[in-house]
C-alpha positions in Angstrom: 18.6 -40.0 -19.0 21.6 -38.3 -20.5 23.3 -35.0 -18.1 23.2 -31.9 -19.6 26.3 -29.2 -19.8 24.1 -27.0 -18.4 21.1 -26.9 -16.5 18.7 -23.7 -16.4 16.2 -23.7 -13.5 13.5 -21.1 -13.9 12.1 -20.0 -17.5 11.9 -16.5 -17.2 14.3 -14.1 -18.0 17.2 -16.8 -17.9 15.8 -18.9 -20.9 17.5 -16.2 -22.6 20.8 -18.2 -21.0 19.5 -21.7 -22.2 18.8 -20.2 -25.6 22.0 -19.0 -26.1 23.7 -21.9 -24.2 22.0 -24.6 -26.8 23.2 -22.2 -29.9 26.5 -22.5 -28.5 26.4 -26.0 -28.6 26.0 -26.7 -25.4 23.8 -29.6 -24.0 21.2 -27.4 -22.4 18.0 -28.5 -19.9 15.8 -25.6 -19.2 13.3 -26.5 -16.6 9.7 -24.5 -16.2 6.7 -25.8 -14.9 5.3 -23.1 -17.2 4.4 -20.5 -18.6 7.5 -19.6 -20.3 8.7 -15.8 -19.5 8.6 -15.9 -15.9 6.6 -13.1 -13.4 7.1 -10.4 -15.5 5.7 -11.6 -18.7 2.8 -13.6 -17.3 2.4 -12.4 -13.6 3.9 -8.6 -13.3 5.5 -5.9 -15.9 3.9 -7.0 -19.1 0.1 -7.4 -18.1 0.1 -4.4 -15.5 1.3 -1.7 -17.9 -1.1 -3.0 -20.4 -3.7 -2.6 -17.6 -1.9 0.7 -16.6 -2.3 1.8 -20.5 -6.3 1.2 -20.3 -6.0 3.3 -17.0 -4.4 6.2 -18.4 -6.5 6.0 -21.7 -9.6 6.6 -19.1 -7.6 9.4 -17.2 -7.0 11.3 -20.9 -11.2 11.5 -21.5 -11.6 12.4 -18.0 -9.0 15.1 -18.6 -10.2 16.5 -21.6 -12.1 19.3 -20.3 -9.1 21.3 -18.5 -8.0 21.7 -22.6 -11.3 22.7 -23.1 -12.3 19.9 -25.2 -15.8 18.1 -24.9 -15.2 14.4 -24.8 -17.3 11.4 -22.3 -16.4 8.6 -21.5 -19.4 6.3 -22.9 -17.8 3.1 -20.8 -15.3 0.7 -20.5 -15.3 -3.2 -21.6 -12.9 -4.3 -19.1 -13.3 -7.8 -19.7 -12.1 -7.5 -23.3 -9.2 -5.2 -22.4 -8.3 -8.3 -19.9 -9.1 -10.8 -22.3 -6.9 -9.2 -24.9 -4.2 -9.0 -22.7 -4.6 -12.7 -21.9 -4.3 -13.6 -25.2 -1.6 -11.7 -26.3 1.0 -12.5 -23.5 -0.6 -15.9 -23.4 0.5 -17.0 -27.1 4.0 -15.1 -26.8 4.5 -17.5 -23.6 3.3 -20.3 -25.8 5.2 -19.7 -29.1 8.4 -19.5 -26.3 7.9 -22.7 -25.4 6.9 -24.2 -28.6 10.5 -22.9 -30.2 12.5 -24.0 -27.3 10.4 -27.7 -28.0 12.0 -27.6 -31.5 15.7 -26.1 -30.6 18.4 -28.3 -31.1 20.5 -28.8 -28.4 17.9 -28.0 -25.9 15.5 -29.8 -23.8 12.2 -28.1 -21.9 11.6 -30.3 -18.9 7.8 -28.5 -18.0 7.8 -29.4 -14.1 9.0 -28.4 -11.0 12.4 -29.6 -9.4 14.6 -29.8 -6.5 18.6 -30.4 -5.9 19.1 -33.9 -4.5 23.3 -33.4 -4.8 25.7 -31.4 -6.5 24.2 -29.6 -9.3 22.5 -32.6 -9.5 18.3 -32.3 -9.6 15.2 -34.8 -10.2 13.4 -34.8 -13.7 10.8 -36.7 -15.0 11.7 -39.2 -11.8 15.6 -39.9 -12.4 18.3 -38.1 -11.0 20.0 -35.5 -13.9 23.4 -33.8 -13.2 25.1 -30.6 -15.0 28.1 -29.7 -15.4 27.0 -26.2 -14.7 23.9 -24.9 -13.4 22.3 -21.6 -13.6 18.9 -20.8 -10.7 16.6 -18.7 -11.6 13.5 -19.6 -10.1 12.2 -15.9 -9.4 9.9 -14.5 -6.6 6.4 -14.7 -5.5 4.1 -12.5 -3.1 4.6 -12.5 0.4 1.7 -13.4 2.2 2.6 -12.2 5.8 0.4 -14.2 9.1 -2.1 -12.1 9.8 -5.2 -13.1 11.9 -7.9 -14.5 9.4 -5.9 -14.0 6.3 -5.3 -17.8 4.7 -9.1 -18.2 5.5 -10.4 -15.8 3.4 -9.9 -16.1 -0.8 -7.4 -13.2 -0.9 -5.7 -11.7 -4.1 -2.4 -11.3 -4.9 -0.7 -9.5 -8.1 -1.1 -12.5 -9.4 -4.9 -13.0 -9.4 -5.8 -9.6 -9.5 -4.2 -8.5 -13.0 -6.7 -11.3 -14.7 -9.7 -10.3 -13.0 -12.4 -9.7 -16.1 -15.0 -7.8 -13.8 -13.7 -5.1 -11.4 -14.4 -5.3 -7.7 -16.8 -2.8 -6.8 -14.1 -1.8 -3.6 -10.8 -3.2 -3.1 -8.7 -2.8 0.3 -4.8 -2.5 -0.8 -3.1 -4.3 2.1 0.5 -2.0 1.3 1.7 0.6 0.0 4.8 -0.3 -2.8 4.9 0.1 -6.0 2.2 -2.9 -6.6 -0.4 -1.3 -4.6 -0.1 2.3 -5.7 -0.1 1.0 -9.6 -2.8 -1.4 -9.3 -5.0 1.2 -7.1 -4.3 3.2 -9.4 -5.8 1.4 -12.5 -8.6 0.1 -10.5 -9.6 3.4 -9.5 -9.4 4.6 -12.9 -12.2 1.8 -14.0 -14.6 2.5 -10.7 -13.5 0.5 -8.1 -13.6 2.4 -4.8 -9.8 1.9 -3.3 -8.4 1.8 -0.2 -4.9 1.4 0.8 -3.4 0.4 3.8 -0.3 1.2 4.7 2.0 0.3 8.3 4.8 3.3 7.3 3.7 6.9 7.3 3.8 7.2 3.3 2.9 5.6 0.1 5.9 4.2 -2.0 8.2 5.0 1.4 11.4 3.5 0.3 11.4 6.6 -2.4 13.0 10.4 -1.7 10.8 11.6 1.0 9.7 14.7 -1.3 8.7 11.7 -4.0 6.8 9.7 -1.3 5.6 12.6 0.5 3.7 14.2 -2.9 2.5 10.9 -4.3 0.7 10.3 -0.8 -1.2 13.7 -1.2 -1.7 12.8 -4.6 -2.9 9.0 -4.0 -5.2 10.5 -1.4 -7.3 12.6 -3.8 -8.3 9.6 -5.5 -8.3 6.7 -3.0 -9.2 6.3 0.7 -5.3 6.4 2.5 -4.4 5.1 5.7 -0.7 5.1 6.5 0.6 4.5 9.6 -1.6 1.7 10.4 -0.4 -1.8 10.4 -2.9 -4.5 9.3 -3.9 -7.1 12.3 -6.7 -9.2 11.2 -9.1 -9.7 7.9 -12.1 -11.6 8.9 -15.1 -12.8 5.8 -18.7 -11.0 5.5 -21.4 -12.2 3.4 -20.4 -9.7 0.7 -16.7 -8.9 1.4 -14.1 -8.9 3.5 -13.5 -6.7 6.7 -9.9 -5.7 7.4 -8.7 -4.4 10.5 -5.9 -2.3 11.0 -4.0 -0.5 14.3 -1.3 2.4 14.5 1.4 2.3 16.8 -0.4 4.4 19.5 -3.2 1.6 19.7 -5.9 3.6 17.5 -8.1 1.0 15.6 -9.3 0.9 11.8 -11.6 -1.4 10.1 -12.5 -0.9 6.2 -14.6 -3.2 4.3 -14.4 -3.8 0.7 -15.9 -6.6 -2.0 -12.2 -7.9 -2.3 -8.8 -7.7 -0.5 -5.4 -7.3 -2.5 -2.2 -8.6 -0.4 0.7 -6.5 -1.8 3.2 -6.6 0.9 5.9 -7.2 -0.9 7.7 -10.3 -2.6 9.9 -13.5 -1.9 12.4 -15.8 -3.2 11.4 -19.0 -4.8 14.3 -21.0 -3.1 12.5 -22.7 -0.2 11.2 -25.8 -2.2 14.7 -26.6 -3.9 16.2 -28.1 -1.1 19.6 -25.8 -1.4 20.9 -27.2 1.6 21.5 -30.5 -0.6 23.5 -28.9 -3.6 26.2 -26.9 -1.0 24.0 -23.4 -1.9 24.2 -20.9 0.7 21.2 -18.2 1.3 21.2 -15.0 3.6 18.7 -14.9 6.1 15.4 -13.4 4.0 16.2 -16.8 1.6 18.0 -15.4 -1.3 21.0 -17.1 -3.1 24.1 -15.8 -1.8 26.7 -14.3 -4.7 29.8 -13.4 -5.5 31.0 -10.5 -7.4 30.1 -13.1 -10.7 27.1 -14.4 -9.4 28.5 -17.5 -8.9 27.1 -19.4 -5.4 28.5 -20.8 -2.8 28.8 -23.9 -4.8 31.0 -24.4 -8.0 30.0 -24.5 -11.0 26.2 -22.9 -10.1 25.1 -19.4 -10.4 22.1 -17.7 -9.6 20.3 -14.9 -11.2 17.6 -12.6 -10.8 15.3 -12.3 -8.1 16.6 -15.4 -6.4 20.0 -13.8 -6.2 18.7 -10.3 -4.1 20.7 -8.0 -5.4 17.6 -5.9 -7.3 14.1 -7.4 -7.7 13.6 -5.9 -10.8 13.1 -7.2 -14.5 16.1 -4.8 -16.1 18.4 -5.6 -13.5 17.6 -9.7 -14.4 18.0 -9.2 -18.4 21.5 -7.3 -17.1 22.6 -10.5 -15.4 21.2 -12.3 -17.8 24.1 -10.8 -20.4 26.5 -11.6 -17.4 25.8 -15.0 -16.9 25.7 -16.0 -20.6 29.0 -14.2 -20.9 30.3 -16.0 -18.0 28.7 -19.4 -17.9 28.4 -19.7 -21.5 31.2 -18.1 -23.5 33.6 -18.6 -20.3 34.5 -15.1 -19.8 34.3 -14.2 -16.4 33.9 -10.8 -15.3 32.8 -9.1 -12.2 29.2 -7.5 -12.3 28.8 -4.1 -11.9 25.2 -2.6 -11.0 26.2 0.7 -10.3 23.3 3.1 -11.2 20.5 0.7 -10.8 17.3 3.1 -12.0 13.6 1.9 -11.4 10.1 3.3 -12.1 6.9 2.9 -10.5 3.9 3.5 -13.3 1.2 5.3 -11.6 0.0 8.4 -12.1 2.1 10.4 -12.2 4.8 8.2 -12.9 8.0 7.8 -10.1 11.8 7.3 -10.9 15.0 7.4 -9.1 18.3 6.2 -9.2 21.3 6.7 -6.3 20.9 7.5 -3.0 18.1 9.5 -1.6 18.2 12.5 0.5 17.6 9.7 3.7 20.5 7.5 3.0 23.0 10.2 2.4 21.9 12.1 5.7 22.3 8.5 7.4 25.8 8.2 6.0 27.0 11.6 7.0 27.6 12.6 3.6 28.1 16.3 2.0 25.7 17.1 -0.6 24.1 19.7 -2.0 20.4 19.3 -3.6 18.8 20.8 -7.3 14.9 21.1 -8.2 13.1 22.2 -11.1 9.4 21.3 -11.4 7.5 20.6 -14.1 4.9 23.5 -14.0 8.2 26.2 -14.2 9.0 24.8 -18.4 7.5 25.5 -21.0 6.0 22.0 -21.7 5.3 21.3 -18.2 2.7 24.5 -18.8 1.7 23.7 -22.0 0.3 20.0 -20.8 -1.0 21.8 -17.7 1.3 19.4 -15.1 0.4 20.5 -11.4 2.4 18.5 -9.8 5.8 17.0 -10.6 9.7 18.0 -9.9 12.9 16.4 -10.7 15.4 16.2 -7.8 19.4 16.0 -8.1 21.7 15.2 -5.8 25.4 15.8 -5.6 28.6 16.6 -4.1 29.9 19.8 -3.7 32.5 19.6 -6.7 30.0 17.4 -8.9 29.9 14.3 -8.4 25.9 12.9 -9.5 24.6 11.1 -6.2 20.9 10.4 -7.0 18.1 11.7 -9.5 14.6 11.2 -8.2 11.8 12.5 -10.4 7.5 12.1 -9.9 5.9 13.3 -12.7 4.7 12.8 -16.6 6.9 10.6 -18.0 9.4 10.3 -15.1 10.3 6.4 -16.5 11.9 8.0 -20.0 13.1 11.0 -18.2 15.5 9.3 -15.5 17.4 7.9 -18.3 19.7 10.8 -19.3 20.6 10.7 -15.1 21.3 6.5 -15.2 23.5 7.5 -18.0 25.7 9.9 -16.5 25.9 8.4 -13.2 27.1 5.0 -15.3 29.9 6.9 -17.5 30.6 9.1 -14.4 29.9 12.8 -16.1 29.0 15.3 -13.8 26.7 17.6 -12.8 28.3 20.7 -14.9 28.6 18.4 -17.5 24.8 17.6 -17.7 23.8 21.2 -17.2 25.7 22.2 -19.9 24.2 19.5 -22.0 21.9 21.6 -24.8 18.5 20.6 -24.2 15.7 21.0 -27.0 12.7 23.0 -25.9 10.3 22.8 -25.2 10.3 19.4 -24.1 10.3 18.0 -20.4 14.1 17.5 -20.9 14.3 20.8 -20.0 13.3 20.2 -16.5 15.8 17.8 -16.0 18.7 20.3 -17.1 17.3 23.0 -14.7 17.7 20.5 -12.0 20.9 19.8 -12.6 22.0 23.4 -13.4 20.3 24.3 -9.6 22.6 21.8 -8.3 25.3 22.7 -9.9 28.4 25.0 -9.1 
């Protein structure tokens, strides 16, 4: 078998590196046991939102009424919405990998692999070396060992995004972003939800003002039990019981037709055998990087959720410009992920990006905090939005810290923060921004003007 010039390990977002690599003219092995497009195409951002579009099309009818309009929801076909959804992200996966069969310069090896030397790995049973390597084998669940738990036929994100007929209850074992969006939906379809959580909020890694109002939120619709570690999940004849304990020894147990496991994710690193190709990991198993994302051995890189530095699908299609730059066109630069946003897609939404109030209090830093909420503008009244604020923090003289927003259409409106925390404007600078009205925008320049000197 002939060695490659480069070798891509994982088919997600970094088959956008073997792509580019084989149009380069380089010799190019990607290698994906399939389906092409990695978690978030097949397994995570592309089939929840489309769920998490269904969900909110439900919430709109059930809404109707507080604009005075008459409208009923006759039902939902939930298997077709599924099915749909399958079908669509199914055949882009397909027509991926059906291109990349007929791309010059490129080779799809559809299997699994593992390092048996330097940048050298096993395919189709011989030994295939490259000059450079790229690994980019993703994440998967974390399945934690609790009491009872690999006996029983859990769910995972995985599973439970392709389920055609919703559970008639559903205990959320976590509370992260994957629970509170996939409770969400389900809810929104009839499930009855429960979620529970070890930490004393929902989403708990957020601005404790974000965390603290999507809890109260969350609890209107869902059964919510924070601050109670799971112990045990044991089988009934038509369910699952799990069983839960806070700190002071109080018990829980909650029943439910099916049990979701979202306690957060992992490296896919442990079956690659690392240790053989002189690739170093941290102590939670991801790739260790430089400031190029180059690993501990040359001429191999690592990208995406393998490499830790943000588990999210943005932050891998950045790298993934980085690594073609620096693996394929040779210019090497140092990667920069200052202002890193993300967005959790419940309802209402969540974004943030910098510090939070808790980090900046742990560092001993100065800062000075703006709100503005969404029922104070114009549009925020006019689409009769309770709830929701934006939140800005800074330094005394301006400096943009963080931007943490819950509310309608916080994933669009933590945008105009990520850009001027990037290009290093400041707060006066972004309230003095003119801001069109009536739109939400306006909510975000109030927050910045309340923050700023």
């Amino acid at each position: 078998m002939t060695d490659f010039e480069l070798i891509v390990i994982g088919g997600g977002t970094a088959n956008n590196v073997a792509a580019a690599a084989a149009e380069h003219g380089l010799e190019t092995a990607l290698v994906e046991p399939g389906p092409l497009g990695g978690t978030c195409l097949n397994r995570g951002c592309n089939p929840s939102k489309i769920l998490i579009q269904a969900a909110n099309a439900v919430t709109h009818v059930r809404d109707a009424d507080r604009f005075h309009v008459d409208a009923s929801l006759e039902g939902i076909d939930w298997e077709r919405v599924v099915d749909e959804m399958d079908d669509l992200l199914g055949g882009i996966a397909s027509d991926m990998a059906d291109r990349y069969r007929n791309t010059e310069g490129l080779t799809l090896f559809e299997e699994r692999t593992q390092f048996v030397d330097e940048r050298t790995v096993e395919l189709d049973g011989e030994e295939v070396t490259g000059e450079k390597v790229v690994v980019a084998t993703g994440s998967r669940p974390v399945v934690p060992p609790i009491d009872g738990l690999e006996a029983v036929d859990y769910l995972t994100s995985k599973e439970v995004l392709y389920l055609t007929e919703p559970p008639e209850s559903l205990v959320i074992l976590g509370g992260g972003y994957i629970a509170v969006e996939l409770g969400y939906v389900f809810d929104s379809i009839g499930t009855d939800v429960t979620i529970i959580e070890k930490n004393d909020s929902l989403v708990s890694r957020e601005d404790e003002a974000v965390a603290a109002t999507l809890t109260e939120i969350a609890s209107d619709r869902h059964d919510i039990h924070t601050g109670h570690l799971v112990t045990a999940v044991e089988e009934l004849g038509d369910g699952y019981r799990v069983h839960a304990e806070t700190d002071d020894g109080e018990t829980l147990a909650v029943d439910g037709s099916e049990v979701l496991v979202a306690l957060g994710r992992r490296p896919n690193t442990d079956t690659l055998d690392l240790e053989t190709a002189g690739i170093e990991v941290d102590d939670r198993g991801f790739i260790e990087t430089d400031d190029s994302l180059e690993t501990s051995a040359e001429n191999v890189w690592a990208q995406g959720d393998v490499a830790g530095n943000a588990l999210f699908k943005h932050s891998g299609d950045y790298e993934t410009r980085h690594v073609i730059d620096t693996v394929v066109h040779d210019d090497r630069r140092q990667l920069d992920l200052t202002a890193m946003p993300h967005t959790i897609f419940t309802e209402p939404q969540i974004a943030g990006v910098g510090a939070t109030e808790r980090e900046l209090e742990d560092d001993g830093r100065e800062y000075v905090v703006g709100r503005a909420d969404y029922a104070d503008s114009a549009m925020g009244r006019a689409k009769k939005l309770e709830d929701g604020f934006v939140k800005v923090l800074a330094t005394p003289d301006g400096e943009i810290l963080g931007c943490h927003i819950i509310g309608y259409e916080a994933s669009m409106l933590i945008h105009e923060a990520v850009v001027a925390m990037r290009t290093g404007a400041s707060v006066d600078e972004v309230a003095n921004t003119i801001h069109a009205h009536p739109t939400l925008g306006k909510v975000v320049e109030s927050a910045f003007r309340e923050s700023s000197n």
